[in-house]
C-alpha positions in Angstrom: 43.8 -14.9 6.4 41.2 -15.0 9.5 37.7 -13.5 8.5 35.5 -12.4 11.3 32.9 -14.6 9.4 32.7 -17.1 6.9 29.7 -16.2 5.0 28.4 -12.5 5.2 24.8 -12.9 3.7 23.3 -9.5 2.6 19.4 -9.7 2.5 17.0 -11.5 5.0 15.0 -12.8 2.3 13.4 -16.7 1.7 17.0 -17.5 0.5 19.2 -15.2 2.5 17.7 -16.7 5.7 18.1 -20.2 4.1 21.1 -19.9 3.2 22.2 -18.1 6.1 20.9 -20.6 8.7 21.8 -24.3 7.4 25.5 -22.3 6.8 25.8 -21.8 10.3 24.2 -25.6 11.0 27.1 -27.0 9.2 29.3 -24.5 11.4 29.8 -21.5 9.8 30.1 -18.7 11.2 27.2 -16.4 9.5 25.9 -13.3 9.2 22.8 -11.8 7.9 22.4 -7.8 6.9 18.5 -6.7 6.5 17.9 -2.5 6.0 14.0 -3.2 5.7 12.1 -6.2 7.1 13.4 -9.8 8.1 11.3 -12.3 6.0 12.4 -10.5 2.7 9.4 -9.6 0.4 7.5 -12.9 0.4 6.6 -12.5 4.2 5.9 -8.6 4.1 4.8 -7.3 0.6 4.4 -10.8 -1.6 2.6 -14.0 -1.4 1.8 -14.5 2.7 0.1 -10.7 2.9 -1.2 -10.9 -0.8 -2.7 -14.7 0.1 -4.4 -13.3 3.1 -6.4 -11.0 0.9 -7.1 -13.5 -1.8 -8.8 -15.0 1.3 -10.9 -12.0 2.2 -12.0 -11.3 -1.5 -12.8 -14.6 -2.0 -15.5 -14.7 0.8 -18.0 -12.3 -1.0 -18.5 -15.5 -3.6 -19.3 -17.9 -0.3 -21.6 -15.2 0.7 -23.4 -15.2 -2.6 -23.3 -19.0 -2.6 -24.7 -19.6 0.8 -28.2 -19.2 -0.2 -28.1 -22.4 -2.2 -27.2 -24.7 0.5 -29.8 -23.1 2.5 -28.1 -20.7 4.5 -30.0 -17.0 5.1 -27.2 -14.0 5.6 -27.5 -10.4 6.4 -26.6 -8.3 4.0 -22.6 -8.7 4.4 -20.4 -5.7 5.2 -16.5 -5.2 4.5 -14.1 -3.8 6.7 -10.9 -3.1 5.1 -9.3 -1.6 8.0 -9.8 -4.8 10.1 -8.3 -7.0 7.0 -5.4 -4.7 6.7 -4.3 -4.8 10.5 -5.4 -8.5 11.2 -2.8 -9.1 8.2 -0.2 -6.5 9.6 -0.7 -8.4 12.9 0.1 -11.6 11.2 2.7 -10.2 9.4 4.5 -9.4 12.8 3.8 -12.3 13.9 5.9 -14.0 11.1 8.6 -11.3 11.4 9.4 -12.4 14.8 9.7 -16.0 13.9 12.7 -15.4 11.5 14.4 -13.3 14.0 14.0 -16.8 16.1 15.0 -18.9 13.2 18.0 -16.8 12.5 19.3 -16.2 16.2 18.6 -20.0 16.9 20.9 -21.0 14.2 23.9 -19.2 15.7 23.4 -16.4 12.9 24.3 -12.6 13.6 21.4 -10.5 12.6 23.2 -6.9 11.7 19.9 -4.1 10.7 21.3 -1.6 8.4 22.2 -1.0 5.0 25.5 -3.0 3.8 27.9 -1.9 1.4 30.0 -3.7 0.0 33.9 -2.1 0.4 35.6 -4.7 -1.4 35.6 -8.2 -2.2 35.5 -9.7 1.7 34.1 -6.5 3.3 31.3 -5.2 4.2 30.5 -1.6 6.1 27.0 -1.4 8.0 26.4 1.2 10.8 29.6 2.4 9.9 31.4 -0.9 11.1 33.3 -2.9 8.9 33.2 -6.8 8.6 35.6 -9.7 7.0 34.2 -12.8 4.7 35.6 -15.3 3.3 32.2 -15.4 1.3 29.1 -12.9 0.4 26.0 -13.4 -0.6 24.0 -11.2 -2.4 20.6 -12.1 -1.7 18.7 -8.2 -1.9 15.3 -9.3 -4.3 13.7 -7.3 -6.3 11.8 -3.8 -6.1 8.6 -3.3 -8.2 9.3 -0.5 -10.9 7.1 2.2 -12.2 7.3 3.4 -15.8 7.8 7.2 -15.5 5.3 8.5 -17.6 3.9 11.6 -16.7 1.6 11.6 -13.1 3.8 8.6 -12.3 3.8 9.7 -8.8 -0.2 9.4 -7.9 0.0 5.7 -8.8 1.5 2.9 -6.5 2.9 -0.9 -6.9 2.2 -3.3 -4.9 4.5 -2.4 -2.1 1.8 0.4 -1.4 -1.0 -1.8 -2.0 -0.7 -3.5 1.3 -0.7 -0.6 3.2 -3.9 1.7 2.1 -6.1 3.3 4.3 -9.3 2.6 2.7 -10.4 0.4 -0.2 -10.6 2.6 -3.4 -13.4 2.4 -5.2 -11.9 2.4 -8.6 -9.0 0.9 -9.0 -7.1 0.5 -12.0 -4.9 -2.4 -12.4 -2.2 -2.0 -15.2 0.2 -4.7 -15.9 -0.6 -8.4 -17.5 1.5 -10.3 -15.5 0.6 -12.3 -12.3 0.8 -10.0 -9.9 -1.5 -7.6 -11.8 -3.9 -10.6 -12.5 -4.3 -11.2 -8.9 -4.3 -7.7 -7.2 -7.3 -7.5 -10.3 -8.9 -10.5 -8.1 -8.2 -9.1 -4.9 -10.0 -5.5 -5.5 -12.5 -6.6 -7.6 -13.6 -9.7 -5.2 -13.6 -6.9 -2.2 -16.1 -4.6 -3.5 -13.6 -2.3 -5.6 -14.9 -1.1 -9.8 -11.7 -3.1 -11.2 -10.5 -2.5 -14.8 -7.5 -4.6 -15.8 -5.1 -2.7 -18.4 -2.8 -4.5 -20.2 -0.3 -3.7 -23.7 -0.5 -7.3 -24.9 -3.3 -9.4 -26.9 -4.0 -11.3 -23.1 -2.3 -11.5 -20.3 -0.6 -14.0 -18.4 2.2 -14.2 -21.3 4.1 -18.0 -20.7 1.3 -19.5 -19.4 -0.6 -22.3 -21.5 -3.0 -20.8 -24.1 -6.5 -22.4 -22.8 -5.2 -21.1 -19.5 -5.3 -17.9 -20.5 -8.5 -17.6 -22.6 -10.6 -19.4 -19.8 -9.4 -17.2 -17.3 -10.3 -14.4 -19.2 -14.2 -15.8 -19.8 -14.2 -16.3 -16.2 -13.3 -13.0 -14.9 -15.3 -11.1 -17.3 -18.4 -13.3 -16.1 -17.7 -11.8 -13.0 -17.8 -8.2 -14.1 -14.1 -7.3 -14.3 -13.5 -5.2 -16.9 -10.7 -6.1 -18.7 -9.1 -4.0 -21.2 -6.1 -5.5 -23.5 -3.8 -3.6 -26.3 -4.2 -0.8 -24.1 -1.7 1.6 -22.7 -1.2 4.9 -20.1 -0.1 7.9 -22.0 -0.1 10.2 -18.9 -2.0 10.2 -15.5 -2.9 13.8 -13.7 -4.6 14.5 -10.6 -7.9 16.2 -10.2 -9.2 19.1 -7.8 -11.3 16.7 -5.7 -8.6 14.1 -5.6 -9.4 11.7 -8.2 -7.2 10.4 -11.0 -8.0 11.3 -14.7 -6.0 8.6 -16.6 -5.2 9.1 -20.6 -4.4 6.1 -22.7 -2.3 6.2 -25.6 -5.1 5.4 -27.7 -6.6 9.4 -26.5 -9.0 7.4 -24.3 -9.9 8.6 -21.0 -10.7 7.1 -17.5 -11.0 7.9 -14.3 -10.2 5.9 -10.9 -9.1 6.3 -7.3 -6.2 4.3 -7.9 -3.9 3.3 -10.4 -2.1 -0.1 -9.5 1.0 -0.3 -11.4 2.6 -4.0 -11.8 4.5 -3.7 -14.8 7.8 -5.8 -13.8 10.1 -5.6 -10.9 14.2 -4.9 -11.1 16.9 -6.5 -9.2 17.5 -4.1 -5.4 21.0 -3.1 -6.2 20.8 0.5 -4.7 24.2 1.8 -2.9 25.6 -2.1 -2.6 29.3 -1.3 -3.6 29.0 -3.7 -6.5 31.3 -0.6 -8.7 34.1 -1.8 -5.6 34.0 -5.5 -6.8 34.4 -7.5 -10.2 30.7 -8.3 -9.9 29.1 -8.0 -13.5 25.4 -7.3 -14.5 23.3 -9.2 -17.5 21.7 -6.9 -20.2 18.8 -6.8 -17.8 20.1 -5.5 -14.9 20.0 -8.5 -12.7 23.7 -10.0 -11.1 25.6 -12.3 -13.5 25.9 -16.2 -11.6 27.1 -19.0 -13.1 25.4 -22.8 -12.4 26.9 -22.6 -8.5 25.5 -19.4 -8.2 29.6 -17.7 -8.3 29.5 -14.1 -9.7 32.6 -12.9 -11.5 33.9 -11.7 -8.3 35.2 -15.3 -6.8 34.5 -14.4 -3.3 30.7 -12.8 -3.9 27.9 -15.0 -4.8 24.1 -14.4 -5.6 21.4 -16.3 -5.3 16.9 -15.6 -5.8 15.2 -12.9 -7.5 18.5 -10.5 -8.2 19.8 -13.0 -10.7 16.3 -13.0 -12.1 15.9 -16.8 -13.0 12.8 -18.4 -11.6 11.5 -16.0 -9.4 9.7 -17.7 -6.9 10.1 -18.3 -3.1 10.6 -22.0 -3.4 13.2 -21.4 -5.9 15.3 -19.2 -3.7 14.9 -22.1 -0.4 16.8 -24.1 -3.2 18.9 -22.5 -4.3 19.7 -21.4 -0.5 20.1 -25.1 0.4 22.4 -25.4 -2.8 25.0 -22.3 -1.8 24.9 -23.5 2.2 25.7 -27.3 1.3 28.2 -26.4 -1.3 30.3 -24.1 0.3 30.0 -26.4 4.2 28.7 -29.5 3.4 30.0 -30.4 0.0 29.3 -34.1 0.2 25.4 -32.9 0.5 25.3 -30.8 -2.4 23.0 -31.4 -5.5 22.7 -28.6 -8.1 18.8 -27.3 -8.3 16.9 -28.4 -11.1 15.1 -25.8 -12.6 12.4 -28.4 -14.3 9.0 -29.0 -13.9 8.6 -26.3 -11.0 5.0 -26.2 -10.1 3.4 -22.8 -9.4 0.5 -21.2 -8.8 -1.1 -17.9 -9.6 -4.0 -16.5 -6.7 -6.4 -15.5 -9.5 -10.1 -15.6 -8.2 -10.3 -18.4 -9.8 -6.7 -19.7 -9.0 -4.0 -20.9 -12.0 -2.3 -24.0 -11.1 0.4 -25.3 -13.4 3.5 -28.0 -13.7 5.7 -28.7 -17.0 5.3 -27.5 -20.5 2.4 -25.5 -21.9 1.1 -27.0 -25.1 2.8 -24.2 -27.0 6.1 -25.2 -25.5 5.6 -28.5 -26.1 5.1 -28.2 -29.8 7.9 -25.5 -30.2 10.8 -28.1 -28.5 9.1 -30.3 -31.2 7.0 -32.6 -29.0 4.0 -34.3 -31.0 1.9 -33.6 -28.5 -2.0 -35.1 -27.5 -3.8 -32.6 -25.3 -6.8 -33.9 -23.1 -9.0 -31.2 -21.9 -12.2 -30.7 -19.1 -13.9 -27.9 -18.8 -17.0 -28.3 -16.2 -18.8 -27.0 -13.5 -17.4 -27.7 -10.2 -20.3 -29.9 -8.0 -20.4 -27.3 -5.2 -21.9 -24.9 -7.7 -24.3 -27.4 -9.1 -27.1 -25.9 -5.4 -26.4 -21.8 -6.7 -26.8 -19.7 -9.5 -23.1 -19.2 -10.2 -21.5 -20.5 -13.6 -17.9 -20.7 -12.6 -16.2 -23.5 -15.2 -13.7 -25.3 -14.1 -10.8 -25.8 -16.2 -8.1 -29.5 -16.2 -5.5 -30.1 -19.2 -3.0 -32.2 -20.0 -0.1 -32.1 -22.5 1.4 -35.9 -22.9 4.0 -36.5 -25.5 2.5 -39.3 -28.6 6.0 -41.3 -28.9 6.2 -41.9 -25.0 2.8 -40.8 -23.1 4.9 -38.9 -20.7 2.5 -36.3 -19.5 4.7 -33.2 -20.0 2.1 -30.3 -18.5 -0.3 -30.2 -16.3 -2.8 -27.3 -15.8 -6.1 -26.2 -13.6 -8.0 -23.3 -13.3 -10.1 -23.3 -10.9 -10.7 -23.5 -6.7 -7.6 -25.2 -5.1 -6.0 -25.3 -8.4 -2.7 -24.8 -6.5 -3.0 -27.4 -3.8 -4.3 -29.7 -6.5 -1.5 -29.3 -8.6 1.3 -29.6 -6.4 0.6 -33.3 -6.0 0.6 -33.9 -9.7 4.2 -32.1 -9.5 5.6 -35.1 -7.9 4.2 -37.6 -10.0 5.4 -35.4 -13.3 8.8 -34.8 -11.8 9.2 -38.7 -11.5 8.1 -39.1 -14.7 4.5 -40.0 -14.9 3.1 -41.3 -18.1 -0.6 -41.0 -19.1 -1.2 -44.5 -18.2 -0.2 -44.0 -15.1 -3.0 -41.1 -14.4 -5.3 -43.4 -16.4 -4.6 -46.0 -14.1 -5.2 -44.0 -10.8 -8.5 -44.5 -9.0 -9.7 -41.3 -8.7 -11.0 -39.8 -5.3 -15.0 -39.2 -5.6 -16.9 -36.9 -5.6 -13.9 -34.4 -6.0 -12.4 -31.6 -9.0 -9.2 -33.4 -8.7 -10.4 -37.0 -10.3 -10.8 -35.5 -13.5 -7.0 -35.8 -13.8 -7.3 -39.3 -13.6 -10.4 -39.8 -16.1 -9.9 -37.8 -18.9 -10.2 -40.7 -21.6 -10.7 -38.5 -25.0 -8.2 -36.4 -26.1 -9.4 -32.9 -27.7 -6.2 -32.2 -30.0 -3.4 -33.9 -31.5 
């Protein structure tokens, strides 16, 4: 049978593009269906836009910092409104450039809602199109709990696009996203309380992580507030929210941020008309080449909620593309040692196993831990710690984790990513001249190890 394409992609997203555009390099013929904005949710209401305020709030520290190395400031002022259109301008910007990317490829750009009709077609604008493949590649969609008042707060899809800065925000959620929008309104001026259900936040994330990011921010003045929960949230005469806990508690903000978890974008798709199945959470069912049950339909990023992270998705892109056109290129994504960061004020950086990990796949495990004050703070009044560990395996010195909290902690440990992906032992960082005066030679000269 003749398809009008070969691979109908639904969802403009990191991986839909990818996906879409190497297809049609290896000469498929492609096409890509986007309802909301090309660049998926990275590019419009994720990590670019959410980067670009980490940015802003982090400039109140230089500010304060300044002094030390002589420098004499006027009092600084904040404009929200010019951060918030210079990153809607940039935003555009990067919008137009996947339109390029796409129609440069030799990919059909279709902007509408698709629905899938049956197993090779899909209806958008009320026009029906043949594939021999689809792709599901929709994301996710931040979720709010619906607890009473549920309607005065907003996720981070909102977030981006406020009028004015409130000034008190709170942040409920203990996940990353909550942990950095935290940063972000706090570093900006913004009265920021952190809520969170669990013990700590940042659940999956090394333990000394997580307790030294929590000294750090309540240094700052954050206040964080754990084992806490939002029983109801009503809306006052004069505007204001009057937020009650579950504990009978009380509080009152401007703004409630929920990040609380996101679910797979599914809405109206036509998955019913297809042998597509769902896990227990919601999210599409793929097996290790990203097939569905439905052998024509495939899914691939955040909707199969694996590793969701940009990168992941431009991988598992790549992987679908070559192994449906270019076969003799295809290599299955491996789903280890994935280094990732989280845009805390100060930043999480992180490759490999925590040490709890480690000890529960039953590594006997020597941890080597820094904590110290980074040398650009040594001229100001600021008592910012930085934080370096590693987790190497006893039997074989294979370093197994890597983590950093701290400035740059991302770009620093994206380069340790590569040597612990090839296998680095602890030798081999002992053995590495270190780069002077930086943060990052502490990797290499950690000597004493803290715990065995």
């Amino acid at each position: 049978m003749a398809y009008d394409f070969d691979l109908y992609v639904i969802g403009a997203g990191s991986g839909g593009v990818r996906a879409a555009r190497f297809s049609a390099g290896f000469g498929a013929k492609v096409a890509v269906a986007e309802s909301r904005y090309l660049g998926g949710t990275c590019v419009n209401v994720g990590c670019v836009p959410k980067k670009l305020l980490v940015y802003g709030a982090h400039f109140a520290e230089d500010f304060e910092q300044a002094s030390g190395f002589g420098w004499t400031l006027d009092e600084a002022q904040f404009d929200w409104e010019t951060l918030i259109a210079n990153k809607d301008r940039e935003i555009n910007r990067l919008n137009g450039i996947y339109r390029n990317l796409l129609v440069s490829s030799g990919v059909t750009l279709h902007e509408g809602h698709a629905t899938i009709i049956d197993p090779h077609t899909v209806e958008i604008n009320g026009e029906r199109h043949s594939a021999k493949h689809i792709l599901i590649a929709t994301g996710g969609w931040p979720q709010i709990p619906q607890i009473p008042g549920h309607e005065h707060a907003i996720s981070s899809n909102q977030a981006f696009f406020l009028k004015e800065l409130p000034k008190r925000v709170l942040v409920v959620g203990g996940g990353y996203i909550a942990v950095e929008f935290a940063g972000i309104f706090h570093g900006l001026g913004a009265k920021t309380t952190l809520l969170y259900r669990g013990d700590l936040f940042l659940r999956g994330f090394d333990g000394s992580v997580r307790k030294h990011l929590q000294e750090e921010l309540t240094k700052r003045g954050m206040d964080l507030q754990f084992n806490a929960d939002i029983e109801r949230i009503d809306k006052q005469a004069d505007g204001t929210l009057k937020v009650t806990l579950k504990d009978g508690r009380q509080l009152e903000a401007d703004c409630v941020f929920y990040a609380t978890g996101r679910r797979p974008m599914l809405d109206n798709l036509g998955l019913e008309n297809t042998g597509v199945k769902l896990d227990g959470k919601g999210f599409v069912e793929v097996d290790e080449q990203y097939q569905t049950a439905e052998p024509s339909i495939l899914a691939l990023g955040d909707v199969i909620g694996r590793v969701q992270l940009t990168p992941v998705a431009l991988a598992e892109g790549m992987a679908v593309a070559r192994r449906l056109f270019k076969p003799e290129q295809y290599r299955p994504v491996d789903y280890k040692m994935i280094p990732t960061a989280v845009f805390s004020l100060p930043n999480i950086g992180t490759v490999g196993l925590s040490e709890e990990e480690a000890r529960d796949a039953g590594h006997d495990v020597v941890i080597f831990e820094s904590r110290f004050r980074p040398m650009k703070l040594t001229l100001t009044e600021c008592q910012e710690r930085t934080l370096m560990k590693l987790v190497v395996d006893a039997a074989t010195d294979k370093v197994l984790g890597c983590h950093m909290v701290g400035p740059e902690a991302g770009e620093i440990v994206q380069g340790l990513a590569i040597a612990l992906k090839a296998g680095a032992t602890k030798r081999h960082f002992d053995e590495t001249i270190g780069v002077h005066p930086t943060a990052a030679e502490e990797f290499v000269t950690m000597r004493t190890p803290v715990a065995g």
